[in-house]
GUTI-501235 format. One record per residue (C-alpha): residue number from 1; residue in three letters; z, y, x. Coordinates in nm, 2 decimals. Example, Ala and Ser with C-alpha at 12.3 -4.5 7.8 and 13.67 -1.06 7.14 Angstrom:
2
1 / Ala / 0.78 / -0.45 / 1.23
2 / Ser / 0.71 / -0.11 / 1.37
END
This chain:
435
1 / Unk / -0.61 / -3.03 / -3.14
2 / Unk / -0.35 / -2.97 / -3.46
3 / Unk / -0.12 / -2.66 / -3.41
4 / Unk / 0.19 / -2.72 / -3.29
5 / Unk / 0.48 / -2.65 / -3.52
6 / Unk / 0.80 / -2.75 / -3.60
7 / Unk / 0.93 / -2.80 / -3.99
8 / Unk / 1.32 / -2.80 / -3.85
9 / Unk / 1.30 / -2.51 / -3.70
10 / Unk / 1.16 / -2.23 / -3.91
11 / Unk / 1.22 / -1.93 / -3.69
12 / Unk / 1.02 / -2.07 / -3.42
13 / Unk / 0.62 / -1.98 / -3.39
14 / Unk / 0.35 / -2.17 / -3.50
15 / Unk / 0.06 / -2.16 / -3.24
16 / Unk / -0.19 / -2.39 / -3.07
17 / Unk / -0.32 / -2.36 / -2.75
18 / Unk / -0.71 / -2.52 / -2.65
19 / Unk / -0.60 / -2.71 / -2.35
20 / Unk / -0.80 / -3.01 / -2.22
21 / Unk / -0.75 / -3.38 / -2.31
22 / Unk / -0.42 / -3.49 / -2.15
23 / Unk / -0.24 / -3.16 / -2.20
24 / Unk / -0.01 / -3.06 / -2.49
25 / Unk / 0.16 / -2.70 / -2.52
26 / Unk / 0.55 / -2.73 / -2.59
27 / Unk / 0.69 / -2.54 / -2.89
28 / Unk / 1.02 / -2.44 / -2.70
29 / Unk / 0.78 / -2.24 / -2.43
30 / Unk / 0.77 / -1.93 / -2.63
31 / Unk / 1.10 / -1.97 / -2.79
32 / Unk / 1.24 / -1.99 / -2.42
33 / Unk / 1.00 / -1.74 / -2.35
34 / Unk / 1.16 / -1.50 / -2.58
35 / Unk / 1.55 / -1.62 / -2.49
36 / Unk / 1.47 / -1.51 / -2.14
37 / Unk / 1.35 / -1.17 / -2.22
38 / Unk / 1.62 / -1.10 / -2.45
39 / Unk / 1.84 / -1.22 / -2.18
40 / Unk / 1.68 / -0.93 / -1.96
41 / Unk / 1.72 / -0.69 / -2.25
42 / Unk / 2.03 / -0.76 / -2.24
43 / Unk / 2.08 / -0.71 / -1.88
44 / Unk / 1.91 / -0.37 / -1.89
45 / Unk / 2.17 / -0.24 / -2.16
46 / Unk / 2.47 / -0.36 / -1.97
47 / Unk / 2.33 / -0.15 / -1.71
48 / Unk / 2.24 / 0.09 / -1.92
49 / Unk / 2.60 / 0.13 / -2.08
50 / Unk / 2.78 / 0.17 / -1.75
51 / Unk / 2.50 / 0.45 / -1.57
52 / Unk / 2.29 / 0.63 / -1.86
53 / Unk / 2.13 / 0.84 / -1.62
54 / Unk / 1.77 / 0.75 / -1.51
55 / Unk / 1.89 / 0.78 / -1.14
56 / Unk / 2.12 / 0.47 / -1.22
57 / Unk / 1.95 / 0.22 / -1.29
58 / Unk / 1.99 / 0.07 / -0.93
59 / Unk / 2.20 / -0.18 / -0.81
60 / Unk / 2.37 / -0.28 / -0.48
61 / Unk / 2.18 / -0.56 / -0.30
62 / Unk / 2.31 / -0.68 / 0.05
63 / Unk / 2.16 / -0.50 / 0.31
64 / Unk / 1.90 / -0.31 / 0.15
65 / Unk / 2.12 / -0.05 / -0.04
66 / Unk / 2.08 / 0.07 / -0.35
67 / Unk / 1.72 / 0.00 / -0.58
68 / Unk / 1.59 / 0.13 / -0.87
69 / Unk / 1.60 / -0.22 / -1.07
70 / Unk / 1.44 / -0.06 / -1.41
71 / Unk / 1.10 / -0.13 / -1.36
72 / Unk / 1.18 / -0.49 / -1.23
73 / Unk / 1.34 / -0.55 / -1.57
74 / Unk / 1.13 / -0.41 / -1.77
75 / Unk / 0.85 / -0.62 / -1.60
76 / Unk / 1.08 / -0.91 / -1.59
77 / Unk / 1.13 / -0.93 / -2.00
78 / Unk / 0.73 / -0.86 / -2.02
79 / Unk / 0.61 / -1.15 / -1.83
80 / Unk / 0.90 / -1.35 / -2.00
81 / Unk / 0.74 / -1.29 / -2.33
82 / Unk / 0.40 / -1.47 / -2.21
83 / Unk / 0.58 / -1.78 / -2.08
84 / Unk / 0.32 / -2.03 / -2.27
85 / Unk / 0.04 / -1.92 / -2.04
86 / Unk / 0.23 / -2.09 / -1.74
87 / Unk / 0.18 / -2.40 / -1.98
88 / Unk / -0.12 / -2.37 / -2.06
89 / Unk / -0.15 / -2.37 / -1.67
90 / Unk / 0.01 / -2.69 / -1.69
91 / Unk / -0.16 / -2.85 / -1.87
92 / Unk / -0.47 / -2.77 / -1.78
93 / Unk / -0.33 / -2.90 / -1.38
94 / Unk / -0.25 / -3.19 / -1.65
95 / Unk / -0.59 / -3.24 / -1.78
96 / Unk / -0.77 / -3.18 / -1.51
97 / Unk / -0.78 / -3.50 / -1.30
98 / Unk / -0.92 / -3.69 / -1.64
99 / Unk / -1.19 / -3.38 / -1.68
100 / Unk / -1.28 / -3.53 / -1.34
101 / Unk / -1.22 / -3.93 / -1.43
102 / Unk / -1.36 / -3.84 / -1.76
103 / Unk / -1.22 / -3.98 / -2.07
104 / Unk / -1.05 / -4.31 / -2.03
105 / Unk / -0.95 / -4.50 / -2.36
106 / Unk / -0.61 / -4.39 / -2.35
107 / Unk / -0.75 / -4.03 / -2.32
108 / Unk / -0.95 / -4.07 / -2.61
109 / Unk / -0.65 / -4.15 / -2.83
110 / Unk / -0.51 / -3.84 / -3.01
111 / Unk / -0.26 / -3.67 / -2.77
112 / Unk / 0.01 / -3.52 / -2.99
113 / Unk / 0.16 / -3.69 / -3.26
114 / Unk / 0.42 / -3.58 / -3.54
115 / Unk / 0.67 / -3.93 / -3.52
116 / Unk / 0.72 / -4.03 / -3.91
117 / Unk / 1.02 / -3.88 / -4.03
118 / Unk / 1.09 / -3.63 / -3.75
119 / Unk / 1.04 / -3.27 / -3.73
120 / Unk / 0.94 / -3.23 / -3.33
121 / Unk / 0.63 / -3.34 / -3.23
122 / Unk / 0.58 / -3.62 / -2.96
123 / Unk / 0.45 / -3.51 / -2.63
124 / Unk / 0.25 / -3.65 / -2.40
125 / Unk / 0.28 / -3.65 / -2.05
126 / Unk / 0.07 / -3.73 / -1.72
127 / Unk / 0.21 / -3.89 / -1.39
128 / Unk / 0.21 / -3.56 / -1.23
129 / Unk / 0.46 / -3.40 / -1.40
130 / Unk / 0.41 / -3.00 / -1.37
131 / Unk / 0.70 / -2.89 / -1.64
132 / Unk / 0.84 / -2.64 / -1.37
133 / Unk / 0.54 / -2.43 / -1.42
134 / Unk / 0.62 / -2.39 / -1.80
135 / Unk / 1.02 / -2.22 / -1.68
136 / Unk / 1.04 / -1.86 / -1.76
137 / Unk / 1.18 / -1.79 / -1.51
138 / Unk / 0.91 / -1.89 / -1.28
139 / Unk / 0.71 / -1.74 / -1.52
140 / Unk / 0.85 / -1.41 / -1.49
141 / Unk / 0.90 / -1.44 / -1.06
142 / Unk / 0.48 / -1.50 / -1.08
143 / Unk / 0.41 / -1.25 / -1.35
144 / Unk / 0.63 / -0.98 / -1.23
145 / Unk / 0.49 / -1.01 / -0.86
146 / Unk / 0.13 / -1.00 / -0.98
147 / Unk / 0.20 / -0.71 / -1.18
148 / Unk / 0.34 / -0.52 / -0.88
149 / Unk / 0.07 / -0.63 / -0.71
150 / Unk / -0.15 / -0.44 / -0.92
151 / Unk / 0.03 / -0.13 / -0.90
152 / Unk / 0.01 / -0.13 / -0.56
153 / Unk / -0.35 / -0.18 / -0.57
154 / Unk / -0.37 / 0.08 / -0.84
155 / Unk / -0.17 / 0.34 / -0.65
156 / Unk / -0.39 / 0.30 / -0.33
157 / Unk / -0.72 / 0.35 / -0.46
158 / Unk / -0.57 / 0.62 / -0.73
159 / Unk / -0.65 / 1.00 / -0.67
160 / Unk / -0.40 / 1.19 / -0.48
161 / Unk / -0.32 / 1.57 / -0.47
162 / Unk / -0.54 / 1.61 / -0.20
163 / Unk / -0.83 / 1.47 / -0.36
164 / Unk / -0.97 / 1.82 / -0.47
165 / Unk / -0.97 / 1.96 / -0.06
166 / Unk / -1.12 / 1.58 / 0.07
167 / Unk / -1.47 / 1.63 / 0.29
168 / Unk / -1.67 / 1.51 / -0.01
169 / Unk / -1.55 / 1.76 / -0.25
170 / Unk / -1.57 / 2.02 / 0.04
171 / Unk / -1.92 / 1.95 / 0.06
172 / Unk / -2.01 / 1.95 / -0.32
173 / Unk / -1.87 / 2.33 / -0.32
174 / Unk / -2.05 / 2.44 / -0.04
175 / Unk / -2.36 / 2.21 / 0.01
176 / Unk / -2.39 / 1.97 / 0.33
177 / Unk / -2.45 / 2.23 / 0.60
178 / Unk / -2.08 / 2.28 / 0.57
179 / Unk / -1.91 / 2.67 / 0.63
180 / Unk / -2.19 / 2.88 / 0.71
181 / Unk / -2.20 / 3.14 / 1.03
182 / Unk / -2.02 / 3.01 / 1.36
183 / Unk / -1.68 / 3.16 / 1.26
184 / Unk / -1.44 / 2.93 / 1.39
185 / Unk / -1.19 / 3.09 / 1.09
186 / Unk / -1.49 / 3.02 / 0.84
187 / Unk / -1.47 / 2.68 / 0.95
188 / Unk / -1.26 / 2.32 / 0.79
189 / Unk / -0.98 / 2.20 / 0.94
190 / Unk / -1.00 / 1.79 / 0.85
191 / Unk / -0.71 / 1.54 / 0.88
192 / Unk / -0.85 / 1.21 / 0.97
193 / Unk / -0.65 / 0.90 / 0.93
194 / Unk / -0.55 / 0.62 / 0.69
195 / Unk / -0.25 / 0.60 / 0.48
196 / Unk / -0.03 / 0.79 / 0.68
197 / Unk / -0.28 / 1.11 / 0.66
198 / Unk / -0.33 / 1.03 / 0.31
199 / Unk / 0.03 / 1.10 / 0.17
200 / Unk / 0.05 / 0.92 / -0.14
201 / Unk / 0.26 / 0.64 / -0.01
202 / Unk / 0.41 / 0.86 / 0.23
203 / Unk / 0.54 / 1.21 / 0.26
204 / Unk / 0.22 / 1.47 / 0.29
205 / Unk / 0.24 / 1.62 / 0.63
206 / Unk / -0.12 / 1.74 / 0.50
207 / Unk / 0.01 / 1.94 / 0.24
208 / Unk / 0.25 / 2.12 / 0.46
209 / Unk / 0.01 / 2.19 / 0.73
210 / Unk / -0.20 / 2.41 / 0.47
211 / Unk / 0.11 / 2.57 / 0.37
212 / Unk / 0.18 / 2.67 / 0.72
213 / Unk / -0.13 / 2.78 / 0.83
214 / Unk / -0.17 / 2.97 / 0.50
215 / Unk / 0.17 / 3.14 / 0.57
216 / Unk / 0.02 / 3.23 / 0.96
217 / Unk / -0.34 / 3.33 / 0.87
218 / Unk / -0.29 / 3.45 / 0.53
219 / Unk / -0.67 / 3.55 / 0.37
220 / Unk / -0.84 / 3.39 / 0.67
221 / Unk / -0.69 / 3.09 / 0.68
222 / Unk / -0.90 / 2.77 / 0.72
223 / Unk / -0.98 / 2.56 / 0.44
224 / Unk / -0.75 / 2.21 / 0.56
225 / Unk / -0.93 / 1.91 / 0.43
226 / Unk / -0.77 / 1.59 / 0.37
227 / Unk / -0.96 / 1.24 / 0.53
228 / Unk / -0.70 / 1.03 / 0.48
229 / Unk / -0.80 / 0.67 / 0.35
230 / Unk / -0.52 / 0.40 / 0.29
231 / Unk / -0.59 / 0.03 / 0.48
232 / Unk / -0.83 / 0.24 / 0.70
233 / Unk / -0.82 / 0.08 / 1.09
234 / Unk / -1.02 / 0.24 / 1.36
235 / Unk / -1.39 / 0.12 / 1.30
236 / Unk / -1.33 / 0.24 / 0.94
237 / Unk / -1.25 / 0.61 / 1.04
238 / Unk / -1.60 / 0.55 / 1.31
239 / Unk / -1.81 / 0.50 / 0.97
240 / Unk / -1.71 / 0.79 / 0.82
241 / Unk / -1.76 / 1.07 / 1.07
242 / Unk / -2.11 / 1.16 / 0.94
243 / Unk / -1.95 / 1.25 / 0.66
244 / Unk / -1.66 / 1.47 / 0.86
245 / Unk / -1.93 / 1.63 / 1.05
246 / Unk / -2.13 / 1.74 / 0.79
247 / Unk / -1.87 / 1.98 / 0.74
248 / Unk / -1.90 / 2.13 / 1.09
249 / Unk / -1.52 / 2.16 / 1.12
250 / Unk / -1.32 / 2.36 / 1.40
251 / Unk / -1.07 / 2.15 / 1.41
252 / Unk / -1.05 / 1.79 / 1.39
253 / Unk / -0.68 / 1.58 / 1.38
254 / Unk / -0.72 / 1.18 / 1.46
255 / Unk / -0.41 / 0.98 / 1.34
256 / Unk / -0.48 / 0.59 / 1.33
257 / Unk / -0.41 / 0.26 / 1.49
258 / Unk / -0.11 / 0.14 / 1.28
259 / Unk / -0.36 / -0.07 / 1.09
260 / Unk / -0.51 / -0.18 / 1.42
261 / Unk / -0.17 / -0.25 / 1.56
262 / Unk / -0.02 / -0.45 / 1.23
263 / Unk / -0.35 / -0.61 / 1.20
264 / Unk / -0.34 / -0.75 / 1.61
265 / Unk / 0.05 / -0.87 / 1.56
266 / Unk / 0.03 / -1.05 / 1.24
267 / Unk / -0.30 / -1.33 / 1.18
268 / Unk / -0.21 / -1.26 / 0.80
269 / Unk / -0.26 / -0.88 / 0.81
270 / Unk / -0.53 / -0.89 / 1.03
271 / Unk / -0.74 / -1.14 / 0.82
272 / Unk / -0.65 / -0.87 / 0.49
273 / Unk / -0.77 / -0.57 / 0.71
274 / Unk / -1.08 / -0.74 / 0.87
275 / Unk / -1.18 / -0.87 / 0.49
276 / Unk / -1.06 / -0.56 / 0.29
277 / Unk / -1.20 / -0.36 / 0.53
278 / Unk / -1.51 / -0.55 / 0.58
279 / Unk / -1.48 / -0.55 / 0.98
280 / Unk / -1.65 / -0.80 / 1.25
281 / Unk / -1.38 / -0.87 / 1.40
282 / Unk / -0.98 / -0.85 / 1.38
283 / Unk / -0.87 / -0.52 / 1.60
284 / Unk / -0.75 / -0.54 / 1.93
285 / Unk / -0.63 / -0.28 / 2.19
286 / Unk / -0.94 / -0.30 / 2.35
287 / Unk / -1.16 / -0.24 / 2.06
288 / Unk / -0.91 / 0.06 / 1.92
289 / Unk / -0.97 / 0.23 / 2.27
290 / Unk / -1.34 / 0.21 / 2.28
291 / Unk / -1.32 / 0.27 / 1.90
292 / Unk / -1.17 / 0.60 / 1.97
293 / Unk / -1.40 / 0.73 / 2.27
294 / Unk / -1.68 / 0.69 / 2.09
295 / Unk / -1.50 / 0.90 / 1.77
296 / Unk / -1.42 / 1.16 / 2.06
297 / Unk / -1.78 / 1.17 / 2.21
298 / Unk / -1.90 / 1.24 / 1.85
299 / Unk / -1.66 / 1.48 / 1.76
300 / Unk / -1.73 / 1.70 / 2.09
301 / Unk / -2.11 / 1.68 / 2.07
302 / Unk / -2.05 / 1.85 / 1.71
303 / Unk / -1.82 / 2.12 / 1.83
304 / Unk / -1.54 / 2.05 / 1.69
305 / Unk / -1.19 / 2.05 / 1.87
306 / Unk / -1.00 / 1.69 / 1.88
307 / Unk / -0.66 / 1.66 / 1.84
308 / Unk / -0.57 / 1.28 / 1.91
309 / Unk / -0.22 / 1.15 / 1.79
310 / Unk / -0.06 / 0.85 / 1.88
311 / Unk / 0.02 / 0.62 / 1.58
312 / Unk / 0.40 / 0.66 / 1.49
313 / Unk / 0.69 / 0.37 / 1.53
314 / Unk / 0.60 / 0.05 / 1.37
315 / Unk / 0.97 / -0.04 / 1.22
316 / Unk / 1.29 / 0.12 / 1.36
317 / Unk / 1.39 / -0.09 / 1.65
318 / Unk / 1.30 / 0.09 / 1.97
319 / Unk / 1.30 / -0.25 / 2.20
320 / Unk / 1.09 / -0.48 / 1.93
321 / Unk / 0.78 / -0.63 / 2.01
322 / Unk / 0.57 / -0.40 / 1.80
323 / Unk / 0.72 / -0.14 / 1.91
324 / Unk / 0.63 / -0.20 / 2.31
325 / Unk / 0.29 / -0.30 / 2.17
326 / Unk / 0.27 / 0.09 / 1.99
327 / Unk / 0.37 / 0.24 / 2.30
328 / Unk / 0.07 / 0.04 / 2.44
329 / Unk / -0.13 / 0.18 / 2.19
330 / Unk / 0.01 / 0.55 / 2.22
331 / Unk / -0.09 / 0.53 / 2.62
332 / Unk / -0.45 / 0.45 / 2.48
333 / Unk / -0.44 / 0.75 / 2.26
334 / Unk / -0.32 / 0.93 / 2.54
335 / Unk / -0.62 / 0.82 / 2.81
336 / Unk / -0.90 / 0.94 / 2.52
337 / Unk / -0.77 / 1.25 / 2.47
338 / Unk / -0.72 / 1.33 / 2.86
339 / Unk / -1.08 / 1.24 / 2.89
340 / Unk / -1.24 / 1.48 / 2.69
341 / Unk / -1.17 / 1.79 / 2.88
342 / Unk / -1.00 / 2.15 / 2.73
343 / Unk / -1.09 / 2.03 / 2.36
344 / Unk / -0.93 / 1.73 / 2.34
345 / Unk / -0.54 / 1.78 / 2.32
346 / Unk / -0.31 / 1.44 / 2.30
347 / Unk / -0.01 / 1.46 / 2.03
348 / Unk / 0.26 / 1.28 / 2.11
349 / Unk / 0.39 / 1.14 / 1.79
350 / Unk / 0.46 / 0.82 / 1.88
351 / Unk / 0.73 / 0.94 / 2.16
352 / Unk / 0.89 / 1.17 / 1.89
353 / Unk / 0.92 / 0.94 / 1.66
354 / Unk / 1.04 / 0.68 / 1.89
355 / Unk / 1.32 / 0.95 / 2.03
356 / Unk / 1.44 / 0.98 / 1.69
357 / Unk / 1.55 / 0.62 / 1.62
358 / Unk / 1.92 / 0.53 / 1.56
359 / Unk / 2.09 / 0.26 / 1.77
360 / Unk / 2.15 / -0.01 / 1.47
361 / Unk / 1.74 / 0.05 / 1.31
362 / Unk / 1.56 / -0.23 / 1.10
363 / Unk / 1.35 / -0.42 / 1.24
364 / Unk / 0.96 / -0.45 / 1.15
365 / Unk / 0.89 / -0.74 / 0.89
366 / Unk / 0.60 / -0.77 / 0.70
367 / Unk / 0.74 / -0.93 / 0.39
368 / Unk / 1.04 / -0.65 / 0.41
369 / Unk / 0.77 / -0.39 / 0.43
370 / Unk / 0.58 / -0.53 / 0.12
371 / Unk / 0.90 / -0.56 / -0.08
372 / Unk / 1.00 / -0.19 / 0.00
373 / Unk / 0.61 / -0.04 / -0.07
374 / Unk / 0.65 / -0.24 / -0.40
375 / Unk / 0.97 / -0.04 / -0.48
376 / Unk / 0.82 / 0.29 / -0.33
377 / Unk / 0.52 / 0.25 / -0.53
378 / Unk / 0.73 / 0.23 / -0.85
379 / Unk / 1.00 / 0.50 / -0.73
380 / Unk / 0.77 / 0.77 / -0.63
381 / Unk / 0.47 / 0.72 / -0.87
382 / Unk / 0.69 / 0.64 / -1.24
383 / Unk / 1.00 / 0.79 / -1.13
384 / Unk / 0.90 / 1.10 / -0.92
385 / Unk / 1.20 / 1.02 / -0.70
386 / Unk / 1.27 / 1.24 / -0.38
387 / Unk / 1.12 / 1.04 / -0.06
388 / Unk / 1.48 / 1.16 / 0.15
389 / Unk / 1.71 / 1.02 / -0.10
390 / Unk / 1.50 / 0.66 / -0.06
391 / Unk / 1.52 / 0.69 / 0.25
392 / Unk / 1.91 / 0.71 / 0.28
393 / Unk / 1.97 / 0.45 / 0.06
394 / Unk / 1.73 / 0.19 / 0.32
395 / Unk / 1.96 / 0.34 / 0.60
396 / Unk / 1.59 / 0.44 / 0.73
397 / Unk / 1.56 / 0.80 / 1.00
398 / Unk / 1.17 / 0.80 / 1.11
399 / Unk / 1.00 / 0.58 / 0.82
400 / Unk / 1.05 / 0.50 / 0.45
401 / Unk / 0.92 / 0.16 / 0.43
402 / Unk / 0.93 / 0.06 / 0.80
403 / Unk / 0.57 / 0.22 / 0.81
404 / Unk / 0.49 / 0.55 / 0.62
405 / Unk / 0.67 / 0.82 / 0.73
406 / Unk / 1.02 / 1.02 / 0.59
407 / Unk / 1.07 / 1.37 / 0.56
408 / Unk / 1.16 / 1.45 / 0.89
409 / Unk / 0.89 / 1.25 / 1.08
410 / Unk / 0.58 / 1.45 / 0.91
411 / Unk / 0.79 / 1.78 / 0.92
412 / Unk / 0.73 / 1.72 / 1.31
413 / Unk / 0.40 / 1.63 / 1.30
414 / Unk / 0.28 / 1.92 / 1.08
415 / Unk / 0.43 / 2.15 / 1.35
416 / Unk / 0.24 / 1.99 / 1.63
417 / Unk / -0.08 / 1.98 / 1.50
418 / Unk / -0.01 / 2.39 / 1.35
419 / Unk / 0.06 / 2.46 / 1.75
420 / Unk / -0.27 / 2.27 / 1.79
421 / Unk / -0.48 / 2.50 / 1.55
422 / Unk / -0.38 / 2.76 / 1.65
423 / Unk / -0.43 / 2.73 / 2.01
424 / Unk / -0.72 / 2.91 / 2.10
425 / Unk / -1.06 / 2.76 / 2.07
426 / Unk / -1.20 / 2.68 / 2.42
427 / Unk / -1.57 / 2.80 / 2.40
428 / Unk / -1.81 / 2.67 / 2.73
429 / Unk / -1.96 / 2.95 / 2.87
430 / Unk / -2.34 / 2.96 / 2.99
431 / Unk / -2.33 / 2.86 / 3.36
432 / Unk / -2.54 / 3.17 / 3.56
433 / Unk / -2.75 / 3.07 / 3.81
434 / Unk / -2.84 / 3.39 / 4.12
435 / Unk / -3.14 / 3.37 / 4.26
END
């Protein structure tokens, strides 16, 4: 239909949107659009003028200490400046029960009219009125939660530090029949596990392992290969072990079930993990168990040496419901692991972790946990911020989001699974038979 414009009003923009029949784009949309991110412009440089360091742009929220608030502004006053596309959403909710009809003969009447002698234009309106959608500030709510959806997304499939010591780039440098000879020292050590072994949403206990080993073993140190996968559960880590024991490792560590765990508590998370992860069926404790034994039976039959740790605290509350339910889980861990003989050794993560939690902890929530990754994404990967000092300001000890761990926590774990490398590697001997 005819642009929208306004001959009162010069400053404002002249545009025209190609909506279907019933629905008319407002003029004040983008105008609004653009009062509301100057209003968050001028919000950021209030801020701005009382802390000019980049560490200040945070402010106090109840509860939840102090957050970096820059990036939420900054995506704030963006999504504000595309306010008309919530319109055009409008109208096309507007239009679209006569797209259905199709066109009546009031439809078929021109739907936006200049009134003679007057500069705004008439409007026309439906009996569903859907004007809320055209606000900006529900127009920059839903924009700036889709963009730090995206970021999210982005930062979990983005390449880590790791990515250059993973199994797959193991094997393009040395071919797929892994180290050659049977030196155990000649030989990978692989980390296997989801986001937690990963490290880029949390703090890289992987990293630190091949520091320490490098500082015991020096020159013959192994080769410590990240297989860390975010949103990985149980049966995911199963479909990638030909891949693990193509490198014929010496050592193999097995941290997962917190997906398993979220995914049995919540119907939500565990219709994202079974779909995401393109699963048969939403985990259970059952399943995780049997999961694992058959991860440990494969594992053994390649030679490898198992080191099985039980998934860490699930929030901070040592009484919570997901928190009996992980020591359920850790007791699982702990049955595989004493069933494999002298090379399977149980770590007990879970019970560390759990010791360390303070009296007054935060309780697991999943919407508190999104809100915080969404922060964490933005604090770590734009800001470079230092995991402990997040950590303190979500009065958090083990975790820093309720679910990836702090500082401390994979400072612990890297010594336990160190003590497990370098245990000596239990070789069966040839049983003699004397005639």
């Amino acid at each position: 239909h005819a642009p929208v414009s306004s001959r009162s009003a010069p400053l404002r923009w002249q545009f025209s949107f190609a909506l279907p029949r019933g629905a008319c784009a407002q003029p004040d949309d983008m105008s609004g659009g653009l009062r509301s991110m100057a209003t968050f412009a001028g919000i950021a440089s209030s801020v701005q003028q009382r802390v000019p360091s980049h560490q200040g742009w945070r402010r106090q929220v109840s509860g939840g200490g102090r957050r970096t608030c820059l990036p939420l502004l900054v995506l704030a006053a963006l999504a504000a400046s595309v306010a008309p596309l919530s319109s055009a959403f409008a109208g096309i909710t507007r239009g679209g029960s006569s797209l259905l009809r199709g066109p009546s003969a009031d439809s078929r009447a021109p739907q936006c009219q200049h009134a003679e002698g007057r500069g705004s234009p008439l409007v026309a309106r439906s009996a569903f009125d859907t004007a809320w959608m055209s606000d900006p500030v529900v127009s920059a709510v839903g924009w700036t939660i889709v963009a730090l959806s995206l970021l999210i997304a982005r930062v979990a499939t983005a390449a880590g530090e790791d990515d250059a010591e993973t199994p797959s780039s193991y094997l393009a440098r040395v071919g797929t029949g892994g180290a050659a000879g049977d030196d155990a020292g000649a030989r990978p050590v692989i980390c296997l596990g989801d986001s937690l072994t990963r490290g880029n949403l949390s703090a890289n206990w992987v990293r630190q392992l091949r520091d320490q080993l490098e500082g015991t073993f020096g020159q013959l140190s192994p080769q410590v290969l990240n297989a860390g996968v975010n949103m990985h559960c149980s049966k995911n880590i199963q479909e990638r072990l030909s891949e693990v024991i193509a490198c014929r490792p010496s050592h193999v560590s097995i941290l997962v079930g917190t997906n398993d765990l979220k995914a049995e508590l919540s119907p939500v998370e565990g219709f994202l993990y079974q779909y995401f992860g393109k699963l048969t069926e939403v985990p259970t404790l059952d399943s995780y168990e049997r999961t694992l034994c058959e991860i440990r039976e494969t594992l053994l039959e390649a030679g490898a040496s198992v080191a099985f740790i039980s998934p860490p605290v699930l929030g901070e509350v040592a009484s919570s419901p997901a928190n009996l339910r992980a020591a359920e889980y850790a007791e699982a861990v702990r049955r595989v692991a004493d069933g494999g003989g002298d090379r399977c050794t149980y770590v007990p993560f879970f019970e560390r972790t759990s010791a360390d939690l303070r009296p007054q902890g935060v309780d697991y929530c999943g919407l508190k946990f999104f809100g915080w990754l969404c922060m964490l994404c933005v604090d770590l990967h734009m800001f470079r911020r230092d995991l402990a000092e997040i950590q303190r300001e979500r009065n958090l000890g083990v975790t820093i989001d309720l679910v990836h761990l702090g500082p401390a926590a994979a400072k612990q774990l890297t010594d336990m699974v160190a003590a497990f490398v370098r245990k000596p590697v239990v070789v069966p001997l040839p049983v003699l038979v004397l005639a």
